[in-house]
N, C-alpha and C positions, 0 to 999 in steps of 0.2 A: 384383162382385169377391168371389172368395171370400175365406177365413178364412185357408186356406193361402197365397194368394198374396200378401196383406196383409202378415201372415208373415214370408215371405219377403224380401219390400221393403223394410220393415222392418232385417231382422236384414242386407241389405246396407248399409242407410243406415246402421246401428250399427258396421259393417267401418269402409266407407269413411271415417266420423268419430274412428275410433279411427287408421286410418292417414294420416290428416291431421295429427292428433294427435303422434302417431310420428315421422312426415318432419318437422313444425315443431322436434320435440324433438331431432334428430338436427341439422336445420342452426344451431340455436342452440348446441350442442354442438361444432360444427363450426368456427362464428365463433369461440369462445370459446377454445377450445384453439390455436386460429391466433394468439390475441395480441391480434385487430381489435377484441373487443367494447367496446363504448366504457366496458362498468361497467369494464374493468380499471386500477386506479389503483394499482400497489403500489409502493413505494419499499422495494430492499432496502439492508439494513444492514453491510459488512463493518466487526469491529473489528480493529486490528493494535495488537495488544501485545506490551510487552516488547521485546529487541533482536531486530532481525528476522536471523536465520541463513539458515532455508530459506524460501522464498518459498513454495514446492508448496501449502499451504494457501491461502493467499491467493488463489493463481494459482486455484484449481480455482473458489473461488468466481465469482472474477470472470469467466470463462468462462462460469461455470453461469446469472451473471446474464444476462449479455450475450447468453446465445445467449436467453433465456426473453422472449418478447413481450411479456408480460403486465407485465413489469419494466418501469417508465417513468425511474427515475430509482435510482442509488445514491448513496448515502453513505457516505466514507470513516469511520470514526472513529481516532482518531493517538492511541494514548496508549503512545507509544515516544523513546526518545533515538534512535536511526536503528541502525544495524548497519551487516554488511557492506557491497560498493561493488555487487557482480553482483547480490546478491539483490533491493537495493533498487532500479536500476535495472529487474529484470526488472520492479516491480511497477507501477513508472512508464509504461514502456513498453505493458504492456499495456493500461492503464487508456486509452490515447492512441490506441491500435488499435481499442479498443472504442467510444470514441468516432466516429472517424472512421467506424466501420462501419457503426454503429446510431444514429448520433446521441440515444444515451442523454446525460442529465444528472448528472454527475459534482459532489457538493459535499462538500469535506470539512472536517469537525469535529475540531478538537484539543481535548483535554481537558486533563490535569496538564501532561504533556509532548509535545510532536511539535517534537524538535530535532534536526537535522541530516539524515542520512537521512530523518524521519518529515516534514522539511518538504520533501525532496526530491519525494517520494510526493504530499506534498500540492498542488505546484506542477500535478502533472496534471491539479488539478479543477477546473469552470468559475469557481468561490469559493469563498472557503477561509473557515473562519469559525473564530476561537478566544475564551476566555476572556480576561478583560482579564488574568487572572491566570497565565494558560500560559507555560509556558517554551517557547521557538522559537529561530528562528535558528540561531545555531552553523555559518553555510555554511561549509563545510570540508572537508578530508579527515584523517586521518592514519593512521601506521605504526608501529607500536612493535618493538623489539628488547628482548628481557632481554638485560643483560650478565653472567655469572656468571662472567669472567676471573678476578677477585678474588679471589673465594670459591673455585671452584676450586685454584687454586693454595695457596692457606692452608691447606686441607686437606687439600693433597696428593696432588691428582689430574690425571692428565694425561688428554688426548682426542688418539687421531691420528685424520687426516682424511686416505684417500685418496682422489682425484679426477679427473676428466678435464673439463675445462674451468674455467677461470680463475675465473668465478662460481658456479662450482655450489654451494658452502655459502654465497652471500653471505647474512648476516642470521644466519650461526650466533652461538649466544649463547655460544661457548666465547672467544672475541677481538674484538676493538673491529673496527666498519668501516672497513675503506681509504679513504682520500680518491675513489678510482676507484668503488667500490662507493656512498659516499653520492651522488657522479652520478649513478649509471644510477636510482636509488634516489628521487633527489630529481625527476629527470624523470619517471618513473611519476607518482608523485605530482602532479605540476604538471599532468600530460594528463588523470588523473580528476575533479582539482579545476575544470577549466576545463569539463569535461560537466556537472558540477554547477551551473555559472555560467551554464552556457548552458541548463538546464533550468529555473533564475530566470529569466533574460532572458527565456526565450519565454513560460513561463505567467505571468511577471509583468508583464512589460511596460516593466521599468527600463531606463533609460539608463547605458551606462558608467561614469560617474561617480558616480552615486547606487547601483550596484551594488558597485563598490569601495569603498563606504565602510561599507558593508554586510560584506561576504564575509572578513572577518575573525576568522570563528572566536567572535566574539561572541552571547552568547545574550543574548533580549530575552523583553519579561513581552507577550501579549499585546495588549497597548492601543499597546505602542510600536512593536509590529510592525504595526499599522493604520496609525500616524503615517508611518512609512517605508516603506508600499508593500508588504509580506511578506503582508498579510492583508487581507479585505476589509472582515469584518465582527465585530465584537467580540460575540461571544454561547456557546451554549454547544446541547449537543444538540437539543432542542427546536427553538430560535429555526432551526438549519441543517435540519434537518426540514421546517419550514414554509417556507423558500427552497427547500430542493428541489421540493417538491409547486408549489410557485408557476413556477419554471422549467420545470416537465416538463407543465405545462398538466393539473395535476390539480385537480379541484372538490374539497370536502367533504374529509373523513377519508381520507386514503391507508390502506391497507394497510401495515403494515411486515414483512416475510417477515427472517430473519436465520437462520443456522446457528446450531445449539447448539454450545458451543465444548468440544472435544476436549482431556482433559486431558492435561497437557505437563509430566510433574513433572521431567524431567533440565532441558527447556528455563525453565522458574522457579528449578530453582539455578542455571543456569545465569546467569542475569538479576540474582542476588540476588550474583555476584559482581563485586569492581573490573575493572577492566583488566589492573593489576597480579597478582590472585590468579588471572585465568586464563593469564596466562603462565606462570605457578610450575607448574600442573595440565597444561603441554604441553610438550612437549622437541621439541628441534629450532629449525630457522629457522622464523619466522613472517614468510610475505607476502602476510597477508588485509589489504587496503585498505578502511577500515571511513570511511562517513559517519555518525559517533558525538559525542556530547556525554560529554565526561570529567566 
């Protein structure tokens, strides 16, 4: 055989082992990006602070998780007094969808606080795990009205109001509410408070009566929300971590993937105000139905 044909054989066996090579690199590339590879263990992190207004962040994450394969398990983290009623229900909801889809492993961790809304949130997750020291509970709803009839008039100012229809200013802070208007008012209220009731009942698993005893607008520490059903497990980041990774059937060290958090400076005054001094800072009727801890 000659020299060239050696050669030649040769520099084809070198082809052919580099495009073996290739294809191998390509299908493990392939797996990987699909979600299937078995190295993938990651548990991501959303955290929700502060009073929750607009969901749209939240919302994006938890999409962004949900759709990613590679994601085996999230974690909630709560370190909010709850907020409005829409917003925190969207965030509920979707977390229940995502479930249902992907059968991802949802666990969430409360920190300082996750009361009222933040425990709302939290009922969506397979286990809820806080601080013996956290503030929770507070199942509830409420509505506030400023009234500045008072003060208006003491100073000398009148308001006319023209209208077409019977309740179109109901909640204005110029005149106390009608016995008709606390009606319609108080029923609102009763129909969001019992969605809230019904989102303990189902992620919690309570019976009637140990729910009403419960659902009082009461805030409890941690430990005692374990004792009554609210929580699972008394612990703190870490410890709900390691339940995740243990629920989603991951070995070894999970990955933790998290978004860098977007600075929100109107939404932090906004946080660092009472109830009372955001009323002062809005005119008008106010009919945002908030699951919040005063």
């Amino acid at each position: 055989m000659s020299i060239d044909s050696r050669s030649k054989k040769f520099a084809y066996a070198v082809i052919a082992l580099l495009a073996a090579v290739i294809a191998s690199e390509l299908l493990i590339y392939s797996v990987i990006s699909s979600g299937t590879a078995p190295l993938k263990k990651k548990i991501a992190v959303i955290n929700i602070d502060g009073i929750i207004e607009d969901p749209q962040e939240t919302l994006e994450q938890l999409k962004k998780y949900g759709d990613d394969k590679s994601v085996r398990a999230v974690l909630i983290r709560l370190n909010t007094p709850g907020g409005a009623a829409a917003p925190v229900q969207e965030i509920y909801d979707e977390i229940l969808h995502i479930k249902k889809k992907t059968g991802k492993v949802f666990v969430a961790s409360m920190g300082g606080v996750a009361a009222s809304g933040g425990y709302y949130i939290a009922c969506a997750a397979d286990k809820i795990f806080a601080n013996p020291g956290t503030v929770t509970g507070s199942i509830g709803v409420v509505m506030q009205f400023l009234n500045t009839e008072a003060l208006v008039k003491k100073i000398g100012v009148g308001v006319e109001v023209i209208k077409k229809g019977e309740y179109k200013d109901i909640g204005s802070s110029n005149r106390k509410i009608t016995d008709s208007e606390r009606k319609i008012l108080d029923e609102l209220v009763t129909e969001v408070f019992s969605q809230f009731l019904g989102a303990v009942k189902t992620g919690r698993k309570l019976d009637d009566r140990d729910l009403d005893n419960l659902a009082d607008g009461r805030i409890l520490t941690g430990s005692q929300a374990k004792k009554a059903g609210l929580v699972d497990s008394t612990g703190g980041y870490l410890p709900a971590l390691r339940e995740a990774a243990r629920m989603a059937g991951i070995e070894g060290e999970p990955k933790v993937i998290k978004e860098k958090p977007s600075p929100r400076y109107f939404s932090m005054m906004l946080n660092a105000l009472t109830p009372l001094e955001k009323n002062l800072l809005s005119a008008g009727p106010k009919f945002k139905l908030s699951f919040i801890m005063e």
